[in-house]
N, C-alpha and C positions, 0 to 999 in steps of 0.2 A: 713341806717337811715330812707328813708321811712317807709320800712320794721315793724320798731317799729312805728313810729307816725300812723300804719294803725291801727296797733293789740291797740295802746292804743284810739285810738280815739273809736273804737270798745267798750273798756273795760267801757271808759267812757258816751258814749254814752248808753249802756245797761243799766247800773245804775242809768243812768238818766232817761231814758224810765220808766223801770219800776218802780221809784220812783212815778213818774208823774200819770200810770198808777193805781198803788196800791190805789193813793191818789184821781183820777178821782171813781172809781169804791167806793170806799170808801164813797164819799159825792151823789154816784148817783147809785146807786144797782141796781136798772130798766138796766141798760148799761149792765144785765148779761143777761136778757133775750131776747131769740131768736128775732129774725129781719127781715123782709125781704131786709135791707139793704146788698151789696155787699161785705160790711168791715163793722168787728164786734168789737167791745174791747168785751173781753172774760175773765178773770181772771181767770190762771189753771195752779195749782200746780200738776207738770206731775214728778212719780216717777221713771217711764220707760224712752228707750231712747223717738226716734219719733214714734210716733202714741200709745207710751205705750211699745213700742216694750220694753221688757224683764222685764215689772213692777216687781215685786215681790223678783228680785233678785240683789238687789243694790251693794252691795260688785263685782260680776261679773261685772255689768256695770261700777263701778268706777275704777274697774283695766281696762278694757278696754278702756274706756275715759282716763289716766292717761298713759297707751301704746300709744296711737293714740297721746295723747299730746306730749310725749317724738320722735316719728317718725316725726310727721309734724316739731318739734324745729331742727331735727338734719339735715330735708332735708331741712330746711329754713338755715340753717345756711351753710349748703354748697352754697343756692344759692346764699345767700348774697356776697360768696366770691367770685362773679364771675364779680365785679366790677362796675356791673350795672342794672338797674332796668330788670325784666325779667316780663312775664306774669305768668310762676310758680312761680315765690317770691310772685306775688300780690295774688297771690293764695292760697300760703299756708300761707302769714299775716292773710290774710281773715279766712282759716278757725280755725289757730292758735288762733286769737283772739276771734273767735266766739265760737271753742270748751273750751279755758277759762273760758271763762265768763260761759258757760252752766258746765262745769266742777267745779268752784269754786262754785255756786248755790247748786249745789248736794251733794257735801262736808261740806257744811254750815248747810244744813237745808234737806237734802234727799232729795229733790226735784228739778225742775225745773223750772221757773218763765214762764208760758207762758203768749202772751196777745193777741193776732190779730187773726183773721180768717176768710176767705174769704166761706163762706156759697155758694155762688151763681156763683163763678166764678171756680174754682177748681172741678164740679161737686159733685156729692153727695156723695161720698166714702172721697174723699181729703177734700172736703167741712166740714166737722164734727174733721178734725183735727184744734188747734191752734199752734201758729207760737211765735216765737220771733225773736228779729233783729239779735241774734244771729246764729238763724236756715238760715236765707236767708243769713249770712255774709258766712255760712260752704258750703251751696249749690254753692252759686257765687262761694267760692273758686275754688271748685269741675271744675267747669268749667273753668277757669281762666288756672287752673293746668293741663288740657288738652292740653294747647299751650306752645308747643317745638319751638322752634326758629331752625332750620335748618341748 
């Protein structure tokens, strides 16, 4: 039961962001250009995975996003049966809900919603990428799903 109240709170919270987001960038366009602020709102429509990775070839990337969602639901659902809350359930809710939501994006509109960016923190390479709540929900997963219980 958590399991799901993680992935939809995820689901919900992304749609909400980027509503908010679409609609801040929208009444204030200045918000796109550079900063020497820490945190950025950034508006970018990303047709590749992260960083662009494999732009140009969408069909491959949505069958792979579509594999990777089918693998995280079958290894969540074993975990779920194991009676109790695990640190891989919370892991793979995380990036279950996070690869949806960047999954249904791409599906809808070939793209992906980005919005955040951290310029000055992330150095100069990481710094020129943008981020969504979905991308930090897949990363956390990532590590979450590192922790085996003994």
């Amino acid at each position: 039961m958590i399991y799901s109240g993680i992935i939809f709170t995820i689901i919900l919270s992304e749609m909400l962001i980027k509503k908010e987001v679409k609609k801040y960038v929208s009444e204030k366009p200045e918000v796109q250009v550079k900063t020497k602020k820490p945190v950025q709102i950034e508006l970018l429509e990303n047709e590749g995975g992260a960083g662009g990775f494999l732009n140009g070839h969408p069909g491959f990337l949505k069958g792979f996003c579509a594999i990777c969602l089918t693998v995280c639901f079958v290894l969540l659902g074993r975990e779920s049966q194991k009676g109790s809350v695990t640190m891989p359930g919370i892991g793979l809710s995380l990036i279950f809900g996070g690869g949806l939501c960047n999954f249904t994006d791409r599906l809808k509109k070939g793209s992906v919603t980005d919005y955040i960016r951290f310029p000055k923190l992330l150095g100069k390479r990481l710094g020129k990428l943008v981020f969504n709540l979905s991308d930090f929900c897949i990363f956390t997963g990532v590590i979450f799903s590192l922790f085996q219980k003994k």
